[in-house]
Kinemage of the C-alpha trace (Angstrom):
@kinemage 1
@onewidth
@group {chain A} dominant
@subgroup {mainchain}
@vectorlist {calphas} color= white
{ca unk a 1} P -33.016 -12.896 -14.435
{ca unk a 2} L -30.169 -14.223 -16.429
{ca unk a 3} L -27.522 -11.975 -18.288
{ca unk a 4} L -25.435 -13.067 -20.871
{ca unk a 5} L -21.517 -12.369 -20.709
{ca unk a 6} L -19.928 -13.305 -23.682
{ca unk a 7} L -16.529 -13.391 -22.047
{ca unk a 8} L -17.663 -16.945 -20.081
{ca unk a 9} L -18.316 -19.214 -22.124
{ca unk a 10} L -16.225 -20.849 -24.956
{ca unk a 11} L -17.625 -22.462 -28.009
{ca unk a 12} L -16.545 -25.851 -29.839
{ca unk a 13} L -17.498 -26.952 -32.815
{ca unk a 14} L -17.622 -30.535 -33.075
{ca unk a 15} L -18.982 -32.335 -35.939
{ca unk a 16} L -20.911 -35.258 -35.456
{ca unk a 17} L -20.353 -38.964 -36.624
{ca unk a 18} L -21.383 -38.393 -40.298
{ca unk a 19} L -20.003 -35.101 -40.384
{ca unk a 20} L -23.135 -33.887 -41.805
{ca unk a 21} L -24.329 -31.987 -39.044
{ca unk a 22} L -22.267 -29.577 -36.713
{ca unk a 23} L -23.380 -29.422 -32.908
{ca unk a 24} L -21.968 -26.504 -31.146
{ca unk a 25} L -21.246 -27.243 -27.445
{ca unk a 26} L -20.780 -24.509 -24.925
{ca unk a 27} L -18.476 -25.047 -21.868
{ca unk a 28} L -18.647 -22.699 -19.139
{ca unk a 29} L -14.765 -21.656 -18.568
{ca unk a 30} L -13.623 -21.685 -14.739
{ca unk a 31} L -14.111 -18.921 -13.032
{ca unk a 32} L -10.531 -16.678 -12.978
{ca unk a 33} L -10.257 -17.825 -8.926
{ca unk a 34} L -11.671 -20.974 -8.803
{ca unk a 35} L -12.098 -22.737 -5.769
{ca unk a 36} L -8.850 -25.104 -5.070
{ca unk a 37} L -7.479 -24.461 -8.830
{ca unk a 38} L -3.354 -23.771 -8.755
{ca unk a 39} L -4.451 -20.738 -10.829
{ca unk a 40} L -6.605 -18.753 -7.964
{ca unk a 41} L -4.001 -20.169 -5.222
{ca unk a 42} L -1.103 -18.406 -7.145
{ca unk a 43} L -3.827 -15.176 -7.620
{ca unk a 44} L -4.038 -15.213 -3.962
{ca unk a 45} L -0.842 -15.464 -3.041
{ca unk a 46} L 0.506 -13.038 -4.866
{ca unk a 47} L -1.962 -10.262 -4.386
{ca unk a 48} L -1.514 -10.849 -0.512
{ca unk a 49} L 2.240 -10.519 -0.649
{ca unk a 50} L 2.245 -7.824 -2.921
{ca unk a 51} L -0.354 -6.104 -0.026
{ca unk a 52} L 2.242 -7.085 2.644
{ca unk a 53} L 5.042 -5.445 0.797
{ca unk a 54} L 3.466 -2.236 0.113
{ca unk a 55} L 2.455 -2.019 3.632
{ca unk a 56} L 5.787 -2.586 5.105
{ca unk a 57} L 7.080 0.524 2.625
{ca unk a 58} L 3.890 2.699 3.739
{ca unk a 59} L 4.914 2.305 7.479
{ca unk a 60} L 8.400 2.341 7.267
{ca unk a 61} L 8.226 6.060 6.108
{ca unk a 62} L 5.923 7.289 8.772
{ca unk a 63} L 6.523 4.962 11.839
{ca unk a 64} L 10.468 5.993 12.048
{ca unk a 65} L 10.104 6.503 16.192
{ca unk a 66} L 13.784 6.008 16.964
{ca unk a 67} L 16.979 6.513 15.860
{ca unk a 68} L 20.197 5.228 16.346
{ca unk a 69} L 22.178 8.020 16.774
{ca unk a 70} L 22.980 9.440 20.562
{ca unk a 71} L 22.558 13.477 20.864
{ca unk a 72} L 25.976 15.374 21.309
{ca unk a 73} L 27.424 17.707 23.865
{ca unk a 74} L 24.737 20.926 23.795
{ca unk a 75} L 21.763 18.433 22.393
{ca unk a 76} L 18.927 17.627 23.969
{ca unk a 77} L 16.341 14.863 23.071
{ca unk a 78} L 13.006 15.381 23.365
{ca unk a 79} L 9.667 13.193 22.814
{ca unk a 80} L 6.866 14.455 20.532
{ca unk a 81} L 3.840 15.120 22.303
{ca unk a 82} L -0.297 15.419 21.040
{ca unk a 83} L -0.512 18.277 18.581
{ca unk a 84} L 3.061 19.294 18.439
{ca unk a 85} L 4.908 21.011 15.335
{ca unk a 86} L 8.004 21.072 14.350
{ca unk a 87} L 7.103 25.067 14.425
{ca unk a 88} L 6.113 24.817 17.622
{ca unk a 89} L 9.237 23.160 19.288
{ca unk a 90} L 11.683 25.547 17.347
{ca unk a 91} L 9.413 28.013 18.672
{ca unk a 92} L 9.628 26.342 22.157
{ca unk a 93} L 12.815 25.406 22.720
{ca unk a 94} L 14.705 28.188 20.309
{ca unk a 95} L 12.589 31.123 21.714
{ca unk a 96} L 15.672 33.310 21.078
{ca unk a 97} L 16.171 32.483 17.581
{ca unk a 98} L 15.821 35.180 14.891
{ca unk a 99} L 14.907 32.495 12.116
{ca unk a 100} L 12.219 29.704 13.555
{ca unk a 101} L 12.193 28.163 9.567
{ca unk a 102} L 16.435 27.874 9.617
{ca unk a 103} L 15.287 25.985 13.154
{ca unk a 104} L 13.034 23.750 11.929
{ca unk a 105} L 15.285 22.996 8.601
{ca unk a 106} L 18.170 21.930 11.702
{ca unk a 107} L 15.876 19.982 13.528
{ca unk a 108} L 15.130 17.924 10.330
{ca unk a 109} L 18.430 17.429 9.486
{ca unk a 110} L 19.718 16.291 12.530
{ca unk a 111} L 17.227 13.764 12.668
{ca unk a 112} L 16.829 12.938 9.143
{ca unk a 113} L 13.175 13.772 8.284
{ca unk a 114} L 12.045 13.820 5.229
{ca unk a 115} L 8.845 15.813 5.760
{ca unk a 116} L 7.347 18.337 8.239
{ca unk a 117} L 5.339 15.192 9.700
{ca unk a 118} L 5.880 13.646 13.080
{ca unk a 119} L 3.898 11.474 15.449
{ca unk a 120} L 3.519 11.438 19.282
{ca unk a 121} L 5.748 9.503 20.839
{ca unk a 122} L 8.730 10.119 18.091
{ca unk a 123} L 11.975 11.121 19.611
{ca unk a 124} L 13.461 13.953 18.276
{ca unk a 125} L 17.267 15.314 19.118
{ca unk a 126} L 17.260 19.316 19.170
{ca unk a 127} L 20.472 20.384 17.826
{ca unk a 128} L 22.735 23.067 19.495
{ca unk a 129} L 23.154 26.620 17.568
């Protein structure tokens, strides 16, 4: 069971010697990737680094564990455990504090989050109020 794809095949026209009769000849094109061709190598290539690339971006926003900065006098640093919030440190460590959200907005300030998201193991610093 055969199915024809126009899209694969190219067709010459070629006359013959006495120009009387026209033969049509039908070449099967290479396939886009062919095996060895400088073509599919260049395909390859440049799909797999494009892969890499996006990759490295994709993990450099949620795999920030450290940072550079050292806490200050009244800070504490703390490591992210299993299942912890940012709600539930403020909540934890700022168990005085009238306004946990004005917490949590400090907490990812000081350490320069860009979303409620963390990961165990992360190091946070808990600023002083």
């Amino acid at each position: 069971m055969s199915t024809y794809n126009p899209y694969a095949y190219r067709s010459y026209i070629s006359s013959s010697k006495n120009n009387s009769e026209m033969k049509v000849h039908k070449q099967a094109t290479r396939h886009l990737i062919a095996k060895g061709s400088i073509r599919g190598k260049l395909i390859i290539t440049l799909s797999l680094v494009t892969l890499i690339v996006m990759s490295l971006f994709l993990f450099n926003v949620t795999a920030s564990t450290s940072h550079s900065e050292l806490p200050m006098d009244g800070e504490s640093i703390i490591a992210v455990g299993t299942g912890d919030t940012l709600w539930g440190i403020a909540n934890n460590h700022y168990s005085d504090a009238s306004d946990i959200g004005y917490i949590v907005y400090l907490i990812k300030d000081r350490n320069k989050l860009e979303s409620n998201t963390i990961i165990p193991g992360q190091q946070l610093i808990l600023p002083s109020i």
